[in-house]
C-alpha positions, 0 to 999 in steps of 0.5 A, spaced: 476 592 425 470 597 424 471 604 424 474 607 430 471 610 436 474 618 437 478 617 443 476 623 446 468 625 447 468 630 452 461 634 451 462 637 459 468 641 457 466 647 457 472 649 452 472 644 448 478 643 442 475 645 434 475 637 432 472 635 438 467 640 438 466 639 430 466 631 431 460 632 437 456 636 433 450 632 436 452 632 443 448 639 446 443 639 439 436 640 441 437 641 448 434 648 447 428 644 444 427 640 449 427 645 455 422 649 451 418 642 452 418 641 458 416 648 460 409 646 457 409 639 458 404 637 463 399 641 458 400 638 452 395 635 450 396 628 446 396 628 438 392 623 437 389 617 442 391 609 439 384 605 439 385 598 442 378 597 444 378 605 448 384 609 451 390 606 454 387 607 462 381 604 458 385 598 456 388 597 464 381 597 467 379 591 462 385 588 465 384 588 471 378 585 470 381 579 467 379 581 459 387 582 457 386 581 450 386 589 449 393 589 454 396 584 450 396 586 443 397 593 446 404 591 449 405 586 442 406 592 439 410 596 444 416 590 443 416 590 435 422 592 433 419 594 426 414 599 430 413 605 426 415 612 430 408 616 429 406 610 433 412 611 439 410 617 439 403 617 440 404 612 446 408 616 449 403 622 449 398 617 451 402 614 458 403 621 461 398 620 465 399 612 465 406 608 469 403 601 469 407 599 463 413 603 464 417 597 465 416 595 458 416 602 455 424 602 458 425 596 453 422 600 447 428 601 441 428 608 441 435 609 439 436 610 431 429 613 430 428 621 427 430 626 432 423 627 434 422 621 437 428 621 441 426 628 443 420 625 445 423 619 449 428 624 452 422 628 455 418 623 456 423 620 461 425 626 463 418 627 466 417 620 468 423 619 474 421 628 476 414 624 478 416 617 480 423 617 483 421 610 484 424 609 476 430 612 476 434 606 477 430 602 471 432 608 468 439 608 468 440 602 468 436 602 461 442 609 458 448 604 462 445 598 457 446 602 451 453 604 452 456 597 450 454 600 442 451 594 440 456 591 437 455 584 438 449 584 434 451 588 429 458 589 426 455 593 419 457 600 417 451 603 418 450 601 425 457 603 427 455 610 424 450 611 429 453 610 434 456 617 436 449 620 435 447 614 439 451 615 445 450 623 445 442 622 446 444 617 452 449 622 456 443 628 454 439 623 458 443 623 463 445 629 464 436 631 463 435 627 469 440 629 473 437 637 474 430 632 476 435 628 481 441 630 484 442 624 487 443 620 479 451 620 479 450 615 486 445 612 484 448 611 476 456 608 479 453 601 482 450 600 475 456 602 471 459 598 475 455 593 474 453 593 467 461 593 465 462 588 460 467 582 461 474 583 459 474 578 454 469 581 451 470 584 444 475 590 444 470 594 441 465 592 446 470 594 452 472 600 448 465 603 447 464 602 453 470 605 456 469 611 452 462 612 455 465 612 462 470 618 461 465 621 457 460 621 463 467 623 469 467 629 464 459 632 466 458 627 473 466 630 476 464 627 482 465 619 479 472 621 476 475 618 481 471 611 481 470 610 474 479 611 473 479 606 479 474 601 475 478 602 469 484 602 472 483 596 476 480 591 469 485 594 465 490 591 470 487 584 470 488 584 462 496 587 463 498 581 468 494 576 463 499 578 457 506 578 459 511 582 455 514 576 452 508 573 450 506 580 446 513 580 444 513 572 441 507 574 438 509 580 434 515 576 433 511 569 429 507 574 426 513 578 423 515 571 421 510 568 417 508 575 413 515 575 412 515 568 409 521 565 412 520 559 408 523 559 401 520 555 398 514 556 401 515 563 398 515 561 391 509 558 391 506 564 395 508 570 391 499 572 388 498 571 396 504 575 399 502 581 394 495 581 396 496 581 403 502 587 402 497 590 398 492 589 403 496 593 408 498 599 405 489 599 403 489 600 411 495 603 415 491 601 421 493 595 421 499 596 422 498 599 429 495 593 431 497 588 436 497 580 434 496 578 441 489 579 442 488 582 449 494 586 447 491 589 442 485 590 447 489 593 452 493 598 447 486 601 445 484 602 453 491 606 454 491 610 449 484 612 450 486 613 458 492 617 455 488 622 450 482 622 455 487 624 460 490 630 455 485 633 454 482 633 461 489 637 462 490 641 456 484 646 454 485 649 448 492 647 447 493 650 454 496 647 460 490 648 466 493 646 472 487 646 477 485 640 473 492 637 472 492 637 479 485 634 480 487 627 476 494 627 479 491 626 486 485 621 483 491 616 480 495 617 485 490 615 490 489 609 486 496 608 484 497 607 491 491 602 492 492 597 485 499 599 481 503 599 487 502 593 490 500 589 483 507 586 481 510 585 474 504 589 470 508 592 464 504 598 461 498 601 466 503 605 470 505 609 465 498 612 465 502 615 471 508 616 467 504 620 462 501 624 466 508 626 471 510 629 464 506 634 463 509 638 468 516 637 473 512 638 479 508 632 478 514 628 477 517 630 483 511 629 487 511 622 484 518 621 486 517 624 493 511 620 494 515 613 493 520 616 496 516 616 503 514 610 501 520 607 501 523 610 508 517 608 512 517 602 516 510 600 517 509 599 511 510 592 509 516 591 505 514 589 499 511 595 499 517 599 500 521 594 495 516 596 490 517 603 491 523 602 490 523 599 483 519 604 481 524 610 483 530 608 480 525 606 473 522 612 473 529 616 474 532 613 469 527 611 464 523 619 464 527 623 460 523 629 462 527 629 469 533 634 469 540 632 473 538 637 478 533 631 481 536 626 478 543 628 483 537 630 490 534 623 489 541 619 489 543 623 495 536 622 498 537 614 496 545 614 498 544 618 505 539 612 507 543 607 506 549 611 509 545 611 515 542 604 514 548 601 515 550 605 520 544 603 525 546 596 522 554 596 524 551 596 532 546 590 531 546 583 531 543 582 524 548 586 519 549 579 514 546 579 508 538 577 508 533 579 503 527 577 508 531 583 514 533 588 508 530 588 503 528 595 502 535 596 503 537 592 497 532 595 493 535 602 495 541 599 492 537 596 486 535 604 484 541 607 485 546 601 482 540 602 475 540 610 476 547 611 476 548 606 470 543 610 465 545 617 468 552 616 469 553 619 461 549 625 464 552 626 471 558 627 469 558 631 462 561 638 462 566 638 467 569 631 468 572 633 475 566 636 478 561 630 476 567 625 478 568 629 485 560 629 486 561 620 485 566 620 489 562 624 495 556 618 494 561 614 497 559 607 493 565 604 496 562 603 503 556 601 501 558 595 496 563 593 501 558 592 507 556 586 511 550 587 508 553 585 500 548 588 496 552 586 489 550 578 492 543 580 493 541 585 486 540 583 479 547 580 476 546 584 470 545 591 473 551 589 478 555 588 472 554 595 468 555 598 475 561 594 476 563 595 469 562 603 470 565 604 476 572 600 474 572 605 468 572 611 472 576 609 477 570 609 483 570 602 486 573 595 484 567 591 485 570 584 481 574 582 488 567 581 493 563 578 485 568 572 485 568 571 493 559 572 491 561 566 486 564 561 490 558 561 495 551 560 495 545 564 497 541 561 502 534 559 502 529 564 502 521 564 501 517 566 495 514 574 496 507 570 493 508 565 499 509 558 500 514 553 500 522 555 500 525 557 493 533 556 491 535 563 486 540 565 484 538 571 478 533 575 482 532 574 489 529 581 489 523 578 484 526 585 481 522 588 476 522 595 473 516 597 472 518 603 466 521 598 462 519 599 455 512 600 454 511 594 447 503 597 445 503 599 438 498 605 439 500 607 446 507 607 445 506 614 440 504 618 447 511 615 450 516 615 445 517 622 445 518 623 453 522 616 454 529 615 454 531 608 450 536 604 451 543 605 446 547 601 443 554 602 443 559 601 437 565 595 438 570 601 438 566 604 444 564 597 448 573 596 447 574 603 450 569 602 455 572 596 459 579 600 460 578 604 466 581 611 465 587 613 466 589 619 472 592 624 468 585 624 463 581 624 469 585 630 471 584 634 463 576 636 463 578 639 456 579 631 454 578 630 447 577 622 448 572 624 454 568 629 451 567 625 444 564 619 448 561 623 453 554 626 449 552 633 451 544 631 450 540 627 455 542 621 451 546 616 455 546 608 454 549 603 457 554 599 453 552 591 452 558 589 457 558 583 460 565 583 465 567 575 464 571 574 471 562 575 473 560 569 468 561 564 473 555 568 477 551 569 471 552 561 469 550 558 476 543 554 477 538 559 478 530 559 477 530 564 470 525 569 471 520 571 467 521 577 461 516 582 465 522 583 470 526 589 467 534 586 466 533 579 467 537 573 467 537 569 459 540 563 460 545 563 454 548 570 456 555 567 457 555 565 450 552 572 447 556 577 452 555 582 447 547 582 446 545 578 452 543 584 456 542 588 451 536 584 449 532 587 455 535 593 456 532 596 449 
């Protein structure tokens, strides 16, 4: 792979970090040279007139006649590649008064050429689209062409070198020609919509290109929104395109091979192994590559999008909350539009993860926004399931969430279903139909998922009080509901919360499993259309959208806020399954208790599988796919130990 691109180029910021500043010395270098040039531009006269048989104005009268030997040797020599610079300049000076050719001076390679001639073009387009508006789109689209890097022509070193200065004389241009034509950022978005590369193109291509992009959000403020959208929009279609299991099969065969699983193999292969072992240590950076390719490209555009997003929201190591609040209303906008209604995508949603980080506040807007979209009823229930899911993810997933609101979203969560099933109790249609209740299911879903990774948390500290605050949830009336919600959500959560709320004495869920088993759900229709399905697993098509993020690179900004899935010890997955006695729930000081109740924000899930519920595991269903969050393997019920555990990490 070249040489990597600085994720962070951010030469409109007027408060830029040291090393941004240091790495784009080149960004402003000049500009006061070339203000005092256009000051006295009109009246410079050329240096130096090029003789094809007289002047250039000379040469297009010829043409007009009909003699184009003159013309066509003058645009020969505009398109050699191998054209000197003092001729590029003298040809600029000379067309001041000349737009004939401007067409074919637009194609000129004025790109890594002395900074005199790149201070000459710059004046020179400068001055052309102040005359001649007519030439602002050719121009543009000429800067928009640039931002690719060129790479596809050239992969050596000494390209990829220039690109930085490359890229920094475009974005000057720009900016250049904007004073001239306030109206260029609504003319430049159509264009960088439509120059930007396909996204099976190199990821080097696509990262010089996205880069460029938010460079041009940070000057143009104006485009932020549409340029995230664009890009949110491309990376979505690389997500859906690469499954969790895939990217996961990849890295897993790829372990393999290095690993050199065959043992004769291996010793035939020993010179190979140490080259290849020597090889890696020479480069750490291809550790942190991906194996499956539009993984890798993917994992380079996210972490481009987390550091872009940091920087924009921290100045000098300083929280600035008016921007923070800008890109928080910019994402959730196009969450609303692209993330939300896009089903089974496993990594953009946490640009929205990331940026809730930063500050509660963010976070709890987050929730409350989902929250409203889960509860009203003109939006479409897939909609309102998917809010859903991404409530109890996000609750059980964010570490940076405290239990304050962990215990007001459950509250808002059960006091729904509670009034649910109420105005259900009354009506005809209290029986269990994803098609009629699927947003109750889902709510059943998120609160069943949050209470399983939270539960540690709700009740350390004093056991009676967080046992009296389950207890008021009232789960029992919930679960026990002609709605039958344990029929309807994912057997592996309905599992771990059968499992949790047995220990603790809440509800005994067991009775209404067996009697699920013993009957087949009905009939429904696929969320996708078409004909009738059969399923057992997922009826739901459950998927949670902050299950663990696989990107090598991307996962560096994720890991220190995330909260992973912990395995337990066989001692501890034992005491589990013995639901605690009445007198140690009475004793808050119980040694037992506070030793298998941790105090930190740290709260797995045992790898518990309860056999009187292996039947529903095991019956005849469509296995979803890896990108759901706890799905359905079908040898669980010969691993009841790390089945479920293999998607909960």
């Amino acid at each position: 792979m070249a040489a990597p691109l600085l994720h962070t180029w951010l030469p409109g910021v007027t408060a830029a970090s040291a090393s941004t500043v240091n790495t784009l010395g080149m960004s402003r270098t000049g500009i006061s040279n070339m203000l005092a040039l256009e000051n006295d531009f009109f009246n410079s006269p050329p240096r130096k007139t090029v003789q094809f048989g007289g002047t250039v104005t000379e040469i297009l009268l010829k043409y007009k006649k009909g003699e184009t030997n003159d013309f066509e040797l003058l645009k020969n020599q505009l398109l050699d590649p191998d054209i000197k610079d003092d001729q590029i300049i003298n040809w600029l000076l000379e067309f001041r008064s000349s737009i004939q050719l401007i067409s074919i001076l637009l194609r000129l390679p004025w790109l890594n050429r002395s900074q005199t001639v790149v201070e000459e073009y710059l004046a020179f387009l400068g001055n052309l689209v102040s005359a001649q508006t007519v030439f602002l789109r050719p121009c543009l689209s000429m800067i928009a062409s640039h931002f690719e890097g060129d790479i596809d022509v050239s992969d050596s070193d000494d390209e990829d070198d220039n690109l930085p200065a490359n890229f920094d004389a475009c974005h000057r241009v720009l900016q250049i020609i904007a004073r001239y034509v306030p109206s260029t950022p609504w003319f430049l978005m159509p264009i960088l919509v439509e120059k930007i590369p396909f996204v099976r193109k190199s990821e080097r291509t696509l990262e010089c290109y996205v880069h460029n992009l938010l460079r041009i959000s940070v000057y143009f403020p104006t485009l932020r929104h549409e340029i995230l959208e664009l890009m949110i929009e491309k990376l979505l279609k690389l997500d859906v395109s690469a499954s969790r299991q895939d990217i996961e099969d990849a890295e897993e065969t790829a372990a393999q091979t290095c690993g050199g699983t065959d043992s004769t193999e291996g010793l035939f292969n020993m010179d190979q192994d140490e080259e290849t072992e020597h090889e890696t240590r020479a480069d750490p950076e291809r550790l942190d590559q991906m194996v499956h390719p539009v993984a890798e490209c993917l994992d380079i555009l996210m972490s481009l999008l987390l550091s872009y997003m940091k920087d924009v929201c921290y100045v000098d190591g300083k929280a600035d909350n008016s921007k923070m609040k800008d890109l928080y209303r910019n994402l959730i906008n196009i969450f609303d539009k692209h993330l939300l209604p896009t089903h089974a995508s496993c990594h953009v949603q946490f640009l929205m993860f990331y940026l809730c980080s930063f500050k509660l506040g963010f976070a709890e807007a987050f929730l409350e926004h989902l929250w409203k979209k889960l509860q009203d009823p003109s939006n479409p229930a897939i909609i309102r399931q998917a809010a859903g899911n991404y409530i109890g993810s996000f609750l059980a997933r964010a570490k940076f969430i405290p239990l304050i609101t962990v215990k007001s979203c459950l509250d808002l969560l059960v006091n729904w279903l509670h009034i649910y099933l109420h105005d259900q109790d009354s009506g005809t249609k209290a029986f269990c139909d994803v098609a009629l209740h699927g947003p109750f299911y889902s709510a059943c879903q998120a609160v069943f998922y949050t209470f399983v990774f939270r539960h540690k948390q709700l009740l350390s500290g004093n056991l009676k009080e967080g046992l009296q605050y389950l207890q008021s949830l009232n789960f029992e009336r919930i679960v026990m509901s002609q709605l039958n919600p344990l029929k309807i959500c994912l057997p592996s959560v309905v599992n771990f919360f059968a499992a949790i709320t047995n220990k603790y004495q809440l509800i005994f869920c067991y009775t209404i499993i067996k009697r699920n088993n013993r009957q087949m759900l009905p009939a429904i229709r696929s969320t996708s259309g078409g004909d009738s399905v059969q399923t057992c697993t997922n009826p739901l098509d459950t998927f949670f959208p902050f299950d663990p993020c696989v990107l090598k690179q991307s996962k560096k900004f994720i890991d220190p806020i995330y909260q992973i899935w912990e395995d337990m010890s066989a001692e501890e997955l034992q005491e589990f399954k013995k639901p605690i006695k009445k007198e140690i729930m009475e004793d808050e000081d119980d040694d037992f208790l506070k030793g298998e109740v941790p105090q930190s924000d740290t709260h797995g899930l045992p790898t518990l599988v309860v056999h009187a519920t292996q039947s529903h595991l095991t019956s005849k269903s469509c296995d979803r796919d890896v990108t759901f969050g706890i799905p359905h393997h079908s040898s669980l019920p010969q691993h009841p130990a790390g089945a479920v555990e293999h998607r909960l990490h």
